[in-house]
KEKE-3310 file (N, C-alpha, C; in steps of 0.2 Angstrom, whole numbers, plus 5000, padded with zeros to 4 digits):
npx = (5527:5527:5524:5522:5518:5508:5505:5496:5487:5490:5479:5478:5473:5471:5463:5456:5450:5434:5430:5419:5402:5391:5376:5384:5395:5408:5418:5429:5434:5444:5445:5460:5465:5466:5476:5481:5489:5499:5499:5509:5506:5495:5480:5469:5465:5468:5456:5448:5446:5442:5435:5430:5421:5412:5404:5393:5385:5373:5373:5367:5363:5353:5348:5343:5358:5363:5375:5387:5399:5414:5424:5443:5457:5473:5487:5497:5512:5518:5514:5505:5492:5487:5495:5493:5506:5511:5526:5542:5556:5566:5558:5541:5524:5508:5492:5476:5465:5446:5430:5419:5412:5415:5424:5428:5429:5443:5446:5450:5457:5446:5452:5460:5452:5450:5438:5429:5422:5405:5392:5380:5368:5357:5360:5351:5342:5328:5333:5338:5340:5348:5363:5371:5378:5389:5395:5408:5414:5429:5435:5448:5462:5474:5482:5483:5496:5510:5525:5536:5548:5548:5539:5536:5524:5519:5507:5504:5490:5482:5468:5458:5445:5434:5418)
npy = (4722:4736:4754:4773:4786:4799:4815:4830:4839:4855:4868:4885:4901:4912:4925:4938:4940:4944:4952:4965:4966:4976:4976:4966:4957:4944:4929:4916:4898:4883:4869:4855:4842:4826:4811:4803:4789:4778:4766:4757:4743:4739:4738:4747:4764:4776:4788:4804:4817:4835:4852:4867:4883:4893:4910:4923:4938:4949:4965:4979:4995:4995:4982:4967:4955:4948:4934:4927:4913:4908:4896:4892:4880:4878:4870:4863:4859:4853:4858:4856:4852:4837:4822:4831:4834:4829:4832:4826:4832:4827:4819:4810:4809:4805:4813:4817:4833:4832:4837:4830:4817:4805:4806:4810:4822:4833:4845:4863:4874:4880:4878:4867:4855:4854:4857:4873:4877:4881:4892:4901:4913:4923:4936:4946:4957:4948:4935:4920:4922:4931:4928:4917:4902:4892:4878:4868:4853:4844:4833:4820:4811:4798:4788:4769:4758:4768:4769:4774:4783:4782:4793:4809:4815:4830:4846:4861:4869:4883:4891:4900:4912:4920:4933)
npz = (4665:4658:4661:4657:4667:4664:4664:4672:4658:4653:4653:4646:4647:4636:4636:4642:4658:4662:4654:4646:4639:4630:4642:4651:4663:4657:4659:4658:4662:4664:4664:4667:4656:4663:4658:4667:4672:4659:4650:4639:4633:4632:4622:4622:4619:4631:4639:4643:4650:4652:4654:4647:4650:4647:4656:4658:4665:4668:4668:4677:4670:4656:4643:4637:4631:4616:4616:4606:4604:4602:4603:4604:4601:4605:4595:4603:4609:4598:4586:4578:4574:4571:4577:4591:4602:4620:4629:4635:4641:4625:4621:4614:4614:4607:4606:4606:4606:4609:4601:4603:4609:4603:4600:4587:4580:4580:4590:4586:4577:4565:4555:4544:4544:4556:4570:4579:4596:4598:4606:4610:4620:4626:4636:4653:4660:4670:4663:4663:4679:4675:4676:4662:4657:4647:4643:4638:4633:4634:4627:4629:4620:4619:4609:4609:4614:4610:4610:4620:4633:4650:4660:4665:4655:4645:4641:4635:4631:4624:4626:4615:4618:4608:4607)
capx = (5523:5531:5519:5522:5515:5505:5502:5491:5488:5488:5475:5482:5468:5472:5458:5456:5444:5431:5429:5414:5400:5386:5376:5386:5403:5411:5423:5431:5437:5446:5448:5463:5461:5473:5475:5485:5496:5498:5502:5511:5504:5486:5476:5465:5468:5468:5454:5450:5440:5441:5429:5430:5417:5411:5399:5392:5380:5370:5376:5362:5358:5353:5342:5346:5362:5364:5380:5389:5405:5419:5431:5446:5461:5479:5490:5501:5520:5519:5512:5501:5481:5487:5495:5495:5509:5514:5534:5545:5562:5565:5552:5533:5516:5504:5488:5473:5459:5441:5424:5414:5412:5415:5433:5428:5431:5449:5446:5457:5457:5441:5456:5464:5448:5449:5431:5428:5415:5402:5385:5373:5363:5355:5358:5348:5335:5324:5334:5343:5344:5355:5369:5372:5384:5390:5401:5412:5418:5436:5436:5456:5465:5481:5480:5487:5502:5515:5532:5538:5551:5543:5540:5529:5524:5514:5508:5501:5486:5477:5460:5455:5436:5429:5412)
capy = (4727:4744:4760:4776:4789:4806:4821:4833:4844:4862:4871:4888:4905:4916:4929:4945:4939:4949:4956:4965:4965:4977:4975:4962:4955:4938:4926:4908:4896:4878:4862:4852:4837:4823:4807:4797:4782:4776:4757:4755:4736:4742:4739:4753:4770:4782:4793:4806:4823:4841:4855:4875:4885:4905:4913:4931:4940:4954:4970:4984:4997:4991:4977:4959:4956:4941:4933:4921:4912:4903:4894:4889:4877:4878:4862:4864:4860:4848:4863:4852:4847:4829:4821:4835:4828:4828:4833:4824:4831:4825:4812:4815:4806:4807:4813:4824:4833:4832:4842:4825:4812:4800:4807:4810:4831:4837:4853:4865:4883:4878:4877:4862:4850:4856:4860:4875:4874:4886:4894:4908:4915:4929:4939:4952:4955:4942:4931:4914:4925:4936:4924:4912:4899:4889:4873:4864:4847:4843:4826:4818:4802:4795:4782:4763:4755:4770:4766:4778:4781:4781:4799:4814:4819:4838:4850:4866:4874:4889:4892:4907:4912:4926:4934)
capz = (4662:4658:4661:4656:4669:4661:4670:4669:4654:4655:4651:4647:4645:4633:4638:4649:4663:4668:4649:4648:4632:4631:4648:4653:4662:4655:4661:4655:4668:4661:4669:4661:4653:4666:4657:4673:4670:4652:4650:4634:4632:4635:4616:4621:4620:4635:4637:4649:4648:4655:4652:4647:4653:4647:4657:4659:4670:4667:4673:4675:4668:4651:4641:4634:4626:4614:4615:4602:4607:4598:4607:4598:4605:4601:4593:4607:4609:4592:4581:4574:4576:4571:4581:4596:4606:4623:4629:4641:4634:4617:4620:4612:4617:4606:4609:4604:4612:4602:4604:4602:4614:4601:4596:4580:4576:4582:4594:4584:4574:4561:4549:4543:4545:4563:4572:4586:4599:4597:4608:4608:4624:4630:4645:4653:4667:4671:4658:4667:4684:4675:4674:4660:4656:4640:4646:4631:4636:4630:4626:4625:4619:4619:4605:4611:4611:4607:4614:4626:4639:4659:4667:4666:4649:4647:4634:4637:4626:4624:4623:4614:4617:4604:4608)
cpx = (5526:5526:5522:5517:5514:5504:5498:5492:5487:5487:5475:5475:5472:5466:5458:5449:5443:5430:5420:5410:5393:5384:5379:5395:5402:5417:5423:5435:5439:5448:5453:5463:5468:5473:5480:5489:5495:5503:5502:5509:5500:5483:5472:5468:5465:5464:5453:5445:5443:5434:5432:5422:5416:5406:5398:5384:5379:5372:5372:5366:5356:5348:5348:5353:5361:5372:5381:5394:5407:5424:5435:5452:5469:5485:5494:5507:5520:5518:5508:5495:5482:5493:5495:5501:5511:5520:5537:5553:5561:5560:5545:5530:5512:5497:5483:5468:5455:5435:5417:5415:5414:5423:5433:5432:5436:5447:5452:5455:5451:5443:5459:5459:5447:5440:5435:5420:5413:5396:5385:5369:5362:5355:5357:5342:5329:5327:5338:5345:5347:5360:5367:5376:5384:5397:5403:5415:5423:5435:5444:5456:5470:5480:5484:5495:5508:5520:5536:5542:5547:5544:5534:5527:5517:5516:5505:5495:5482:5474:5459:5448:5435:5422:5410)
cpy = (4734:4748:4767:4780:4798:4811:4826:4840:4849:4867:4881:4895:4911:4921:4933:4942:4944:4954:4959:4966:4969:4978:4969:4960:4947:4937:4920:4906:4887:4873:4856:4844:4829:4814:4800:4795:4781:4771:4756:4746:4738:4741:4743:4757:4772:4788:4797:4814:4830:4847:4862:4880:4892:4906:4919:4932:4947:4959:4977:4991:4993:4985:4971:4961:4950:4943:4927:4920:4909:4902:4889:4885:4879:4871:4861:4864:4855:4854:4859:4851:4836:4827:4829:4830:4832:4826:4829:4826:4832:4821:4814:4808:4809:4809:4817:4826:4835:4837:4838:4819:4806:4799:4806:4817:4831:4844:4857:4874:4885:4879:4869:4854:4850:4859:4868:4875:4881:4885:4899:4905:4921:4931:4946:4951:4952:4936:4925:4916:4929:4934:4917:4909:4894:4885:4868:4860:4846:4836:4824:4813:4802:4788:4775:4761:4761:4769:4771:4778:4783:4788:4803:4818:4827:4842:4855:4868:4878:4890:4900:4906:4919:4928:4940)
cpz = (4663:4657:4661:4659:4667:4666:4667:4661:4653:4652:4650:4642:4641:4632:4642:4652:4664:4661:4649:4641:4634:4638:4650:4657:4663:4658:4658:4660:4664:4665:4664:4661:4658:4663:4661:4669:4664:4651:4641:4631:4631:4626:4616:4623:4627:4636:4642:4645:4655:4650:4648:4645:4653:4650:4660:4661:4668:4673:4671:4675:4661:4648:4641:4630:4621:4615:4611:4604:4602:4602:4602:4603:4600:4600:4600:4605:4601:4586:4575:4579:4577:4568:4587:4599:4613:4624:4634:4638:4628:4616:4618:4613:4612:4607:4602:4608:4604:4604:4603:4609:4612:4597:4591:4574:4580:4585:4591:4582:4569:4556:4549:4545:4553:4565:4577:4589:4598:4602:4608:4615:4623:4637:4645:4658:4664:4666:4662:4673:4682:4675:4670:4657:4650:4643:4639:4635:4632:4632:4625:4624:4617:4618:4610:4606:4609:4612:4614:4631:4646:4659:4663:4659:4649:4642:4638:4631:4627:4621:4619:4614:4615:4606:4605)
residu = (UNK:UNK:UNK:UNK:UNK:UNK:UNK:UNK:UNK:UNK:UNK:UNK:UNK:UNK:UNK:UNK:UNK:UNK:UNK:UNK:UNK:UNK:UNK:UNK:UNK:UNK:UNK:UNK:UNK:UNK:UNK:UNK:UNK:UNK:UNK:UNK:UNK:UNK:UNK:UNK:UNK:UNK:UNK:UNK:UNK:UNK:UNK:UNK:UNK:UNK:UNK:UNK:UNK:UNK:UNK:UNK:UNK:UNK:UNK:UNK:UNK:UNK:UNK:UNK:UNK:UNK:UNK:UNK:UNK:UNK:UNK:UNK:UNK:UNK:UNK:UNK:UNK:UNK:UNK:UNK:UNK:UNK:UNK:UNK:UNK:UNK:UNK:UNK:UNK:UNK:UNK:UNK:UNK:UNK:UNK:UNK:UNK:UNK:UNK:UNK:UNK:UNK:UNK:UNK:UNK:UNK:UNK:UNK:UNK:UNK:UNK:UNK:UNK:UNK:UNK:UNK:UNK:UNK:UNK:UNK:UNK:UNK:UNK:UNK:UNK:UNK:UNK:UNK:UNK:UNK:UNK:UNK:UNK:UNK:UNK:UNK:UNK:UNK:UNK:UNK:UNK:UNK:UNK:UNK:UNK:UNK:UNK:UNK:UNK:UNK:UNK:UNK:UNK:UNK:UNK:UNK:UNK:UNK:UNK:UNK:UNK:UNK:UNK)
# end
């Protein structure tokens, strides 16, 4: 049995922390998505999850703010939504990350049949404590069966979050 080992994929902010809106300061923090060992034999795909996470606090003086978000993802090192791939070298992995559970919408630019993740809060005293957070699950998968040589394959992407 020949396995092909993944490593993690990293999650890469394209955001000024700590930007601030109205009465309020925002930050994004991103857990990347590690899809371990990958067993080339295996007839099911590989799946695996990380998160990306906006959240802003009410900073007095001032009232409520609303907040809208978009978070958008970048194809990575493939330049493409479909397939994304994973690098080792010459060698590519493919892969995608989704914004469904059931890996159905491709996480992307909300071009090209691509989704982005979207939410809407309000912060402001007495509103959630003052701080509130908007968490976006990155669903990935690494289809079965692609034939591959052994070692550590890795992409990088960047989240952009508009508000």
């Amino acid at each position: 049995m020949r396995t092909c080992s993944t490593a993690a994929i990293a999650v890469v902010l394209f955001f000024e922390a700590g930007a601030a809106l109205g009465g309020t300061s925002c930050s994004v923090a991103a857990t990347g998505v590690s899809f371990g060992a990958y067993d080339i034999s295996l007839a099911t795909p590989n799946d695996s999850t990380g998160d990306v996470t906006f959240t802003c606090t009410y900073v007095p003086p001032g009232g409520a703010t609303g907040v809208n978000i978009q978070a958008s993802l970048s194809p990575g090192v493939s330049g493409s939504y479909s397939p994304r791939q994973m690098a080792l070298g010459p060698g590519r992995l493919n892969y995608n990350l989704f914004l469904d559970a059931a890996r159905t919408s491709i996480w992307g630019n909300g071009l090209s049949g691509t989704g982005i993740a979207t939410a809407s809060f309000t912060v402001g005293p007495g509103v959630g404590n003052g701080t509130r957070s908007a968490q976006f699950p990155v669903y990935g998968r690494v289809p079965a069966q692609q034939v591959v040589g052994m070692g550590a394959y890795s992409d990088t992407i960047v989240v952009t979050v508009t508000f």
